[in-house]
ZAKOL-33803 format. One line per field, with one value per residue (C-alpha): chain; x, y, z. Coordinates in Angstrom, 2 decimals, padded with zeros to 5 digits. Example, Ala and Ser with C-alpha at 12.3 -4.5 7.8 and 13.67 -1.06 7.14 Angstrom:
2
c = c(A, A)
x = c(012.30, 013.67)
y = c(-004.50, -001.06)
z = c(007.80, 007.14)
***
This chain:
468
c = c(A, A, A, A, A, A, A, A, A, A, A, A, A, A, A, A, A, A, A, A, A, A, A, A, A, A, A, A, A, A, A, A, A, A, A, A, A, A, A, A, A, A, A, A, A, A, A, A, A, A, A, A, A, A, A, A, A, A, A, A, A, A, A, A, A, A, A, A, A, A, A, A, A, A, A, A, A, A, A, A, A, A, A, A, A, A, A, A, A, A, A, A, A, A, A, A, A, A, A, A, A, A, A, A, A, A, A, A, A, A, A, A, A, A, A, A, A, A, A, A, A, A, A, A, A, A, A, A, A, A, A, A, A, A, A, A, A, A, A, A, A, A, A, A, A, A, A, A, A, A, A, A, A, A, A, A, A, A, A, A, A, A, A, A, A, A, A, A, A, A, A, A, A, A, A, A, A, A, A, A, A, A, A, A, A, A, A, A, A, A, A, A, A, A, A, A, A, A, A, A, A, A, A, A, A, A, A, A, A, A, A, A, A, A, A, A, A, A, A, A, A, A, A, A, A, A, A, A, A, A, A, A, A, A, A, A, A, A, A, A, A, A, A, A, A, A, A, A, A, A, A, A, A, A, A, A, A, A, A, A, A, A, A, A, A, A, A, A, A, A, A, A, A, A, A, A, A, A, A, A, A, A, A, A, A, A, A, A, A, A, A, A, A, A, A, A, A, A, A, A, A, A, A, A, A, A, A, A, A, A, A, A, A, A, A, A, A, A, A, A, A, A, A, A, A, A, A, A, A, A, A, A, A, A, A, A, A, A, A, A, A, A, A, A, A, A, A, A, A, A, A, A, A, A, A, A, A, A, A, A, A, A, A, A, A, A, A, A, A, A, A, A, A, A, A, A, A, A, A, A, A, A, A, A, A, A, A, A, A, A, A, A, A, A, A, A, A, A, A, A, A, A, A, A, A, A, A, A, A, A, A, A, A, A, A, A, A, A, A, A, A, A, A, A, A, A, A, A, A, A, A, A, A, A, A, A, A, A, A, A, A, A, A, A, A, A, A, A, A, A, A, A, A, A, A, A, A, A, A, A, A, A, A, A, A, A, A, A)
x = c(-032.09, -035.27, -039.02, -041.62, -045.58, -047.54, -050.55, -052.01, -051.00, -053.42, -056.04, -056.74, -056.41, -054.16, -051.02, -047.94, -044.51, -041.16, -038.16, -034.99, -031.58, -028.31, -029.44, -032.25, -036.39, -038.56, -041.91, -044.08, -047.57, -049.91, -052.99, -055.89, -057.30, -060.99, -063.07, -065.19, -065.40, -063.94, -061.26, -060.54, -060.61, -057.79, -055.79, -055.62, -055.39, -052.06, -049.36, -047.57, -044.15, -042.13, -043.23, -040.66, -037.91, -038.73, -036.34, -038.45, -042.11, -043.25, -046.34, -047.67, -050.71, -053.41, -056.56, -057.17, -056.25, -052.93, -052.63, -055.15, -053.17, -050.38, -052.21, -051.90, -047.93, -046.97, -049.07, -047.04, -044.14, -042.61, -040.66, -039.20, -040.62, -043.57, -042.09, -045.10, -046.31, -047.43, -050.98, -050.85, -049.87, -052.79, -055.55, -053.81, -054.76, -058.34, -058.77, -056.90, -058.64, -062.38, -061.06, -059.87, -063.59, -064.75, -063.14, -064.45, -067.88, -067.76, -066.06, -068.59, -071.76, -069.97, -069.23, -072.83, -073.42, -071.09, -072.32, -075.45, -073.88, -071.48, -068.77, -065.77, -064.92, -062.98, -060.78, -060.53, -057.68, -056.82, -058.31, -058.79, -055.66, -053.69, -054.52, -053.60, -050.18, -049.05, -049.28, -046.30, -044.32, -045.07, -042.43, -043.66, -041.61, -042.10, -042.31, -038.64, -037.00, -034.57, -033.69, -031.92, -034.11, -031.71, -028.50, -027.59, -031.52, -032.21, -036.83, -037.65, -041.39, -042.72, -046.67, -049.15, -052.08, -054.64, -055.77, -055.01, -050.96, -050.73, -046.79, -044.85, -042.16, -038.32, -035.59, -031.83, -030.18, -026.64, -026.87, -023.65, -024.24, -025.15, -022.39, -023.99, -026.91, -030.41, -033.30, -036.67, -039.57, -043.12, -045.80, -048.37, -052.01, -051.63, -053.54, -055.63, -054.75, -057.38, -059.54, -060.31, -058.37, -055.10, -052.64, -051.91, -049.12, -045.95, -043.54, -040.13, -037.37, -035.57, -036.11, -034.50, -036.87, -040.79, -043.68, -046.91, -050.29, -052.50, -056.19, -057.50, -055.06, -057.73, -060.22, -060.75, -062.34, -064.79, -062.63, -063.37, -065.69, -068.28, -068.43, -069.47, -072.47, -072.83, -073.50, -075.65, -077.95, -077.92, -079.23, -081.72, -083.39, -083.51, -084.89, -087.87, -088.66, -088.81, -085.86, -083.03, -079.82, -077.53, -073.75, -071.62, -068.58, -065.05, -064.95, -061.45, -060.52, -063.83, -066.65, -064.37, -064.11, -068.16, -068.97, -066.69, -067.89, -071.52, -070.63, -069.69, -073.16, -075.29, -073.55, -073.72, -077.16, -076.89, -078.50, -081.75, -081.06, -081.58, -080.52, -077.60, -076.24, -072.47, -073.31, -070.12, -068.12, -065.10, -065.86, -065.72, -063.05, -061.27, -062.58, -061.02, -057.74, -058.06, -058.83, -055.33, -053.32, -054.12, -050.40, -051.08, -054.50, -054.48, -053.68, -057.76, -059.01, -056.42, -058.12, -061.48, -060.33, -058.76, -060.90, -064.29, -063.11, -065.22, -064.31, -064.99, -066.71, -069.49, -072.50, -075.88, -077.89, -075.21, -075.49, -072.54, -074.74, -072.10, -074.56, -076.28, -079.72, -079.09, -078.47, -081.52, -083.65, -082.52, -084.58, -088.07, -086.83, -089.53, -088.57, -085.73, -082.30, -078.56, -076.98, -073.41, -072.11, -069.79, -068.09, -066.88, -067.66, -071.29, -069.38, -069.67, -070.90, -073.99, -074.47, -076.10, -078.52, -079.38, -079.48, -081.79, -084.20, -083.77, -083.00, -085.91, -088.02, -087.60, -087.64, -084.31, -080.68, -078.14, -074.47, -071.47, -068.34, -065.81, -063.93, -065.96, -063.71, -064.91, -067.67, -067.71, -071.89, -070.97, -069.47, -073.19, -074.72, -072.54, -073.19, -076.96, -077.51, -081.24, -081.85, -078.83, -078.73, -078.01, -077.68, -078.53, -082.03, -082.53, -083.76, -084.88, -082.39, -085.63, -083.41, -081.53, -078.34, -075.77, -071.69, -069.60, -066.08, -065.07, -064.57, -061.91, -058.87, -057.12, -055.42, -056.63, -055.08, -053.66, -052.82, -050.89, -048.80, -048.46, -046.83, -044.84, -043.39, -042.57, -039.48, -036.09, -034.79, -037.49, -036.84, -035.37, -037.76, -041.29, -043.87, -047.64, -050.01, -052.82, -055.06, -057.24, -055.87, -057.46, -056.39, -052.82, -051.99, -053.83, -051.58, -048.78, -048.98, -049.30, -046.17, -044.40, -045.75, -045.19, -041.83, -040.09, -040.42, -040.26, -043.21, -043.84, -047.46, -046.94, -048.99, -049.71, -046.20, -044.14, -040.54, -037.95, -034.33, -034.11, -030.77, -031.36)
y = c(-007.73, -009.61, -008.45, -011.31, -009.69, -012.15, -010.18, -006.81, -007.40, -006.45, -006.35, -004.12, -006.95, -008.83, -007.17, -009.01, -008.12, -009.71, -008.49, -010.58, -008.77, -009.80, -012.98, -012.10, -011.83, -008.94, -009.05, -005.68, -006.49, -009.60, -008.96, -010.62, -011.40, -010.84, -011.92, -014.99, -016.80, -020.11, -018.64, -016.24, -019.18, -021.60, -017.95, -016.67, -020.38, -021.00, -018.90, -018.23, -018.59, -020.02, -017.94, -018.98, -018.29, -014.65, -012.79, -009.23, -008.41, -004.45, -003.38, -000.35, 000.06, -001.92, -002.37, -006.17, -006.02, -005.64, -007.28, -009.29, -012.59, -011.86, -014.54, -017.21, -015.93, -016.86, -019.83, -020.87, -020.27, -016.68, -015.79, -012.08, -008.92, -006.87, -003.98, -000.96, 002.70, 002.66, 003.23, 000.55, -002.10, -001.07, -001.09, -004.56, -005.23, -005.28, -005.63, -009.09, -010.86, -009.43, -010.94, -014.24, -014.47, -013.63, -016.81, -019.24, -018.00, -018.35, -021.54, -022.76, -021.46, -023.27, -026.89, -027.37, -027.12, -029.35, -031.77, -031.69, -032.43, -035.17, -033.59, -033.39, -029.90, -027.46, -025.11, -021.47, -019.59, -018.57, -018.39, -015.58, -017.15, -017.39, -013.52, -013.35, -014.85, -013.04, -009.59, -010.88, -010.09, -006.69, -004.00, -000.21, 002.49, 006.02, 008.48, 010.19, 007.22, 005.48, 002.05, -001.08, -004.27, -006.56, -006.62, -003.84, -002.31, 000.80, 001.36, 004.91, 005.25, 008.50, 009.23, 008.24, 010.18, 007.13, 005.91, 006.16, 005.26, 004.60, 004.74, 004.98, 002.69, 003.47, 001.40, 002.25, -000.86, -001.48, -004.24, -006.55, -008.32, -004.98, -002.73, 000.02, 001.73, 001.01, 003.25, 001.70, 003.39, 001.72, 004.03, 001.67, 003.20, 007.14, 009.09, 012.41, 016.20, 017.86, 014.77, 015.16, 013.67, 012.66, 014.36, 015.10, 012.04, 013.01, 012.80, 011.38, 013.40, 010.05, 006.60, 004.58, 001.63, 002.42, 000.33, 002.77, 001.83, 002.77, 002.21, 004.56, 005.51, 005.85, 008.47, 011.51, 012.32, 015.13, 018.16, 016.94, 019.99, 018.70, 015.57, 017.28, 019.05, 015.40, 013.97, 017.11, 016.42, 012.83, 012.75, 015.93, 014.12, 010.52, 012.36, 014.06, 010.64, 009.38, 006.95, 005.82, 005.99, 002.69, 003.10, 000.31, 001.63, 000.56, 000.10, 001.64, 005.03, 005.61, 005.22, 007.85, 010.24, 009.88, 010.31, 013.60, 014.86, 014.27, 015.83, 019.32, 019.40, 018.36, 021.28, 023.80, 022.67, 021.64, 018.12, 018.14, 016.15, 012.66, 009.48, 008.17, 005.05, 003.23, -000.46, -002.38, -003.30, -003.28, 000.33, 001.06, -000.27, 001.17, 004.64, 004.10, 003.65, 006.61, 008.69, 007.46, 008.51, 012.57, 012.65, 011.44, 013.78, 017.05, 020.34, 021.13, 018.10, 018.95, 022.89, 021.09, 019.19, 021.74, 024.57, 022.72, 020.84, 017.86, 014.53, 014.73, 011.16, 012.19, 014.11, 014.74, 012.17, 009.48, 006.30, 003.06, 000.20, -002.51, -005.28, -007.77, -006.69, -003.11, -003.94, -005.92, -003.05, -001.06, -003.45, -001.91, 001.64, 003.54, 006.98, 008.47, 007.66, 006.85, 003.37, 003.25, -000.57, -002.83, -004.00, -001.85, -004.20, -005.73, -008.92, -010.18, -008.36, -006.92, -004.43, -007.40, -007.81, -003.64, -004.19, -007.11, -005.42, -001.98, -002.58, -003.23, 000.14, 002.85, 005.73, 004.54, 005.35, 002.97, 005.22, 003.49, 005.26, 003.32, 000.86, -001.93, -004.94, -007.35, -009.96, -008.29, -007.26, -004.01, -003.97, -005.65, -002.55, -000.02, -001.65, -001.24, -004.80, -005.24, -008.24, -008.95, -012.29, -011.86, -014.41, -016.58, -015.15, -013.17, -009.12, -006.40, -003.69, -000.49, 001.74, 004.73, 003.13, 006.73, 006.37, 009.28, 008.64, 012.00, 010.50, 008.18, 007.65, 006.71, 009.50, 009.81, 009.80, 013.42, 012.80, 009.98, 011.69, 015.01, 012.73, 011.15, 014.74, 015.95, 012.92, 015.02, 012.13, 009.54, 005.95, 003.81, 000.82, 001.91, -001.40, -000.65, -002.78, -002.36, -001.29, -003.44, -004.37, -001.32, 001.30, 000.20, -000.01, 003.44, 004.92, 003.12, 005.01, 008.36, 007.83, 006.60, 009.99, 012.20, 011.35, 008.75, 006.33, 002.34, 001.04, -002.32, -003.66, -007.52, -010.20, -012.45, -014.22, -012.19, -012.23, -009.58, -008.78, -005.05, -003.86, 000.24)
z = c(-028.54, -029.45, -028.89, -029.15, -029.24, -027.38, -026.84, -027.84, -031.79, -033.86, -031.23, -028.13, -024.98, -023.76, -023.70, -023.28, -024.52, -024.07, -024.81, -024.76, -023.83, -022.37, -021.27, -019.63, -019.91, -019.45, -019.66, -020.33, -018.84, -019.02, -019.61, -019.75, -023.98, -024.30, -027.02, -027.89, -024.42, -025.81, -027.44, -024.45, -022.07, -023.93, -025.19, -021.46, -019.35, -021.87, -021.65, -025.03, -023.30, -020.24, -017.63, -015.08, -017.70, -017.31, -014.81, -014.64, -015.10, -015.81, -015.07, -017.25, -015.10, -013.99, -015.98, -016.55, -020.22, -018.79, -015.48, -015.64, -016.33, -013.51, -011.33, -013.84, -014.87, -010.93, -010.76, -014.01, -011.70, -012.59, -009.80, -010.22, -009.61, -010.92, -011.24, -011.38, -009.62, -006.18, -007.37, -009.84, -006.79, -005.21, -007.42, -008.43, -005.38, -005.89, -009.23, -009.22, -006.67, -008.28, -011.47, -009.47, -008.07, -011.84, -012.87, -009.86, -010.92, -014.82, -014.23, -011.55, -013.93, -017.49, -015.29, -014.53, -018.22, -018.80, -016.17, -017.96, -021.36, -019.61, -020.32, -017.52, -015.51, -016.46, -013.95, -014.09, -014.92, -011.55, -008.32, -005.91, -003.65, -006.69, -007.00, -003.44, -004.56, -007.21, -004.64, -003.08, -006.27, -006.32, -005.90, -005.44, -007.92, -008.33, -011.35, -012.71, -009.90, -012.60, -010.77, -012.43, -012.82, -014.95, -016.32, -018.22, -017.86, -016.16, -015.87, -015.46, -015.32, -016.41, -016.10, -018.92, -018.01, -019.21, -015.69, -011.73, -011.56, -015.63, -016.83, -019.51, -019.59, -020.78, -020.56, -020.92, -022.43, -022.43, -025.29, -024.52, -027.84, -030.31, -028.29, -028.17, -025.21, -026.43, -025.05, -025.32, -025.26, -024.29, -024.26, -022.28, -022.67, -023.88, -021.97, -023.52, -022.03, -020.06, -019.03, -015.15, -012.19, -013.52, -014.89, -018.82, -020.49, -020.15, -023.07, -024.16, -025.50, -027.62, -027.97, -030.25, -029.73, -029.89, -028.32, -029.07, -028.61, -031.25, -030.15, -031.25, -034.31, -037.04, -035.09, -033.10, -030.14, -030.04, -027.09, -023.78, -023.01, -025.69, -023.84, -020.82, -023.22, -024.62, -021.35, -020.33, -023.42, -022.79, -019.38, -019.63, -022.62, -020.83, -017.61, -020.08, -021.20, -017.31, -018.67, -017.29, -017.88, -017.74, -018.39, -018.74, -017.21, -016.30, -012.59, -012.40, -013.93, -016.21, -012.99, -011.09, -014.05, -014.61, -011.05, -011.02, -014.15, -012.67, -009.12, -011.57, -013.51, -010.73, -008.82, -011.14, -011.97, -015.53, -014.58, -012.98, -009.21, -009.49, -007.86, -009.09, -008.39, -008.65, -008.40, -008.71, -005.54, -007.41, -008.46, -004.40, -003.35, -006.48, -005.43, -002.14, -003.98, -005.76, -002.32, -000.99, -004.02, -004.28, -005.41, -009.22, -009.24, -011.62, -011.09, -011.39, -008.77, -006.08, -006.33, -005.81, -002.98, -001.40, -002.09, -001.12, 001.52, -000.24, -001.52, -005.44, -005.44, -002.57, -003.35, -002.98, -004.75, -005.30, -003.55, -004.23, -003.89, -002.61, -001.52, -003.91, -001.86, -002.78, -005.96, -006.96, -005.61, -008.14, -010.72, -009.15, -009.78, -011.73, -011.83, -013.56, -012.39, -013.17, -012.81, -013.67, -013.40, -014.60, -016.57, -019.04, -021.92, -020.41, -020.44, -017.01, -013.77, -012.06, -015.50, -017.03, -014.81, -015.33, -019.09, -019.11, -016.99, -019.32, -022.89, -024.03, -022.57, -025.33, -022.62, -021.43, -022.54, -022.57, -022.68, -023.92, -022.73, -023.56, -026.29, -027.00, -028.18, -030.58, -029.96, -026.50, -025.70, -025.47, -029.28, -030.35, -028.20, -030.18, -033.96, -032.78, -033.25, -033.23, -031.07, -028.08, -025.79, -022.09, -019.81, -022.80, -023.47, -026.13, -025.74, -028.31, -028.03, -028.09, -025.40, -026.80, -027.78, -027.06, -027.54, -025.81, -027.17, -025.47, -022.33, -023.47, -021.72, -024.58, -026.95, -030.40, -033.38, -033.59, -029.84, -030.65, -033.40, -031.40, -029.06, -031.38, -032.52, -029.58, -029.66, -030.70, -031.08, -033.29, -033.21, -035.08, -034.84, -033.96, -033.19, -033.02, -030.46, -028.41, -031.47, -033.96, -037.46, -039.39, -036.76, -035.88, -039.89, -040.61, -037.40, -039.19, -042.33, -040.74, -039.37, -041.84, -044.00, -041.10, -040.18, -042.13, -039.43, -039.49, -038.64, -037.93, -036.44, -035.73, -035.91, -032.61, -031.13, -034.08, -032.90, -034.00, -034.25, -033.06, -034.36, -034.28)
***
């Protein structure tokens, strides 16, 4: 068996993994790379590999920096299955063709640059009908549903607790050319216990093959309570400034877990009422999604559901601003408020727009809530870089510059190796991605210490030999 890492190694995007067993191809994910635009643009528009050589794509779940290339692997002409959760088909659904109409519009904005410069047009990486495509090589599977996708390769998907439909992928490999059943173990995006909505990551009693994220495999998150009192503290002291507060926010998984978070305190009246607003149309329709999937909610939301009769992302005071109209109006707000908008990483979106017209008031707040990748806008936010450019023009970053790590979706580093311990049976080959250089080796060494593990964290389009 051979595992080639052609994304996610030794940075956080752009996971892609293929493994190479009895003949056949399996991709895990395909994910969209973000970074420096120019370097994103030729990384993502090129597929590493032969994308109609592979046989079987698995989808861990569906945030773009792991579907977000699935457009461009059919249009490359990949013609197997995407093999993912029912949840994760639909958000898929919406997410790809959003990112599609992302790529028209960069692409449309960067020609007439070009044009200017004389320089000939560039395409985008995918349209929205080539998102529109790749939906018809979705297939639907359930949690604890063990089905065979290749030869010789049985997918079980157990739940990761990171987002909406999140898995963890194993696969039972009966390895023709080692002689001997493999199980491989990819963890796809840990989730943390206790966050709201979903339910906690489930766990793995072997694996003799390990595929572990390590994002965040160097830190810890503050308990998940404290970021409640975080929050609380953040907006009371923005609303006694008569600030705003502007959160960059993931459209899918993060604005749902803010706007229930928000619903609580406003409730129990630990948040003075104010309007809030969720301006992202992707955010919507993704909240829409999550309303039709009540099976993968928590233990805690279906009690609040059922108890209150109410639907946890309406309350008094919010409004989702879906129109461009509505949304500009929000630039003549003057009294307090909350704008939550994306994207997550202020790369692209309507949140630009909000930050421009905030940054540079000191009673504001601008609340990070996230991971901010490298050379992303959100990152400069974050490092508290004095002076930012948006939309080309520079701004003087005077807003309250807050980070609430609590909120993450992604498990920490004692998360991580609880997670780890609970395996009876450890692996024999462990392979760390999904995590910058500094945390993935730091997670390495714990490991290593902790339980005598092999640890490997390859570098970008590393191929191995797995022999366990």
């Amino acid at each position: 068996m051979q595992l080639t890492f052609y994304g996610a190694a030794r940075t956080v995007t752009g996971s892609q993994h293929l493994i190479e067993v009895n003949g056949q191809r399996i991709l895990l994910d395909c994910g969209l790379y973000q970074g420096r635009r120019a370097d994103a643009y030729e990384r993502n528009q090129h597929l590493p590999f032969d994308a109609a050589s592979v046989d079987v794509m698995v989808l861990s779940h569906a945030h773009i920096d792991h579907s977000g290339n699935i457009p461009n692997l059919v249009k490359s002409g990949f013609r197997g299955e995407i093999v993912t959760t029912f949840a994760t088909r639909d958000l898929c659904a919406t997410m790809l063709l959003d990112s599609g109409h992302i790529q028209e519009r960069d692409v449309e904005y960067l020609n007439k640059r070009r044009k200017r410069r004389g320089e000939p047009p560039v395409e985008p990486i995918y349209t929205q009908q080539d998102a529109l495509d790749s939906l018809d090589y979705f297939t639907d599977q359930s949690y604890h549903r063990p089905r065979k996708i290749a030869k010789g390769v049985t997918l079980t998907l157990l739940d990761a607790g990171h987002m909406l439909g999140s898995a963890i992928v194993v696969l039972d490999i009966e390895d023709e050319d080692a002689h001997r059943d493999i199980r491989l173990v990819f963890s796809g995006d840990l989730g943390r216990s206790g966050i709201p909505i979903i339910r906690d990551p489930e766990t793995v009693e072997s694996a003799d093959v390990l595929i572990m994220e390590s994002t965040y495999g160097n830190r810890l998150h503050p308990p998940y309570p404290d970021a409640n009192k975080e929050l609380e503290r953040i907006i009371n002291e923005t609303y006694k400034r008569d600030g705003k507060v502007i959160m960059p926010a993931f459209a899918v998984g993060r604005t749902q877990q803010i706007v229930y978070t928000l619903n609580l305190l406003a409730s129990q009246g630990d948040i003075p009422r104010m309007p809030i607003f969720v301006d992202s149309p992707l955010a919507i329709d993704a909240t829409a999604v999550f309303r039709l999937h009540p099976e993968c909610y928590d233990a805690e939301t279906r009690d609040f559901v059922l108890d209150s009769g109410q639907d946890p992302f309406v309350f008094s005071g919010l409004t989702y601003t879906r129109h461009v109209e509505e949304s500009k109006k929000l630039n003549f707000l003057r009294e307090p408020a909350i704008i939550i908008s994306a994207s997550g990483m202020a790369e692209t979106g309507r949140i630009l727009h909000h930050l421009k017209n905030n940054i540079e008031d000191p009673k504001n707040t601008i609340l990070i809530t996230g991971w901010q990748a490298e050379n992303t806008l959100g990152r400069k936010l974050v490092d508290h870089q004095p002076v930012v450019r948006i939309f080309g023009e520079e701004y003087h970053s005077n807003a309250h510059i807050e980070v609430l790590n609590g909120f993450s979706g992604h498990a920490d580093r004692d998360e991580l190796l609880d997670w780890v311990n609970v395996i009876k049976d450890k692996p024999h080959r462990t392979f760390l991605v999904h995590g910058e250089e500094e945390s993935a080796l730091s997670l390495a060494n714990d490991l290593k210490q902790q339980f005598t593990m092999r640890v490997d964290v390859p570098q970008w389009k590393q191929r191995f030999e797995v022999l366990p």
